[in-house]
N, C-alpha and C positions, 0 to 999 in steps of 0.2 A: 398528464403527470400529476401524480398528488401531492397535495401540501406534504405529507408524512414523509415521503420519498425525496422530495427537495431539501425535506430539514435533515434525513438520512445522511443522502450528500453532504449537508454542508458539517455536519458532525465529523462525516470520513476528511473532509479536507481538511478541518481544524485540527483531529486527532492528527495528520500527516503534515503538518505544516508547525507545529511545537511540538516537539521531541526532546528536546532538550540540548543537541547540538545543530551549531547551524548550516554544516551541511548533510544532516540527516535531516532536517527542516526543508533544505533546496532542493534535494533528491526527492523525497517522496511528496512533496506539495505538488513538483514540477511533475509528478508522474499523474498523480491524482487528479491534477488537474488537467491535463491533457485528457483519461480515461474515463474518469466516474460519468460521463455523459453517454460512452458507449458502453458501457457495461451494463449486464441484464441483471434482474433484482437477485438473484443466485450471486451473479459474479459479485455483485456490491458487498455481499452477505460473507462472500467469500474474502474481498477486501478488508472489512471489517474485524476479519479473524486475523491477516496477514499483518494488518496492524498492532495486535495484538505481541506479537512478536516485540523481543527487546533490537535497540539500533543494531548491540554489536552482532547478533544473529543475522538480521538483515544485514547489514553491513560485509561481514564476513561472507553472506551467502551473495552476496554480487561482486564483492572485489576476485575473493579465493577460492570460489565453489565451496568450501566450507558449509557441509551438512550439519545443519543442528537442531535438536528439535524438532523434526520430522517436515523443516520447513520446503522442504522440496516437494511434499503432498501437499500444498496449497494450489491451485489454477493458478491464481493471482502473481505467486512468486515466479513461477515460470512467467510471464507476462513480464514481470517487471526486471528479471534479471536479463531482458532482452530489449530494454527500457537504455535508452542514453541522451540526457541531456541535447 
């Protein structure tokens, strides 16, 4: 594993661990942190974009199925809206 890729990681879990509420903080730290070990440098890459996403997007697109943004073409969101604590 390369130094580049560990510091990758630890960027996606920071980004996913402050968000700005705290259980959009507890949700996506706990998911990232359970994942970003199995995930291949695509999916990470793909992670990275899914983060990019605002919470109420995510949010709505796990509690209400709630499409928005096209975040149902990400790999990652399907992954994670199958994600439960």
């Amino acid at each position: 594993m390369t130094k580049k890729l560990e510091l990758f990681k630890k960027k996606l879990l920071y980004r996913a661990s402050y968000r700005g509420t705290k259980e959009m903080d507890i949700l996506l730290s706990s998911f990232v942190k359970k994942h970003v070990n199995l995930f291949t440098e695509s999916q990470l890459i793909g992670l990275e974009k899914f983060l990019d996403f605002e919470d109420e997007i995510i949010l709505n697109y796990y509690n209400f199925d709630k499409i928005e943004n096209n975040i149902d073409k990400n790999e990652i969101s399907k992954i994670f809206k199958k994600f439960r604590i």
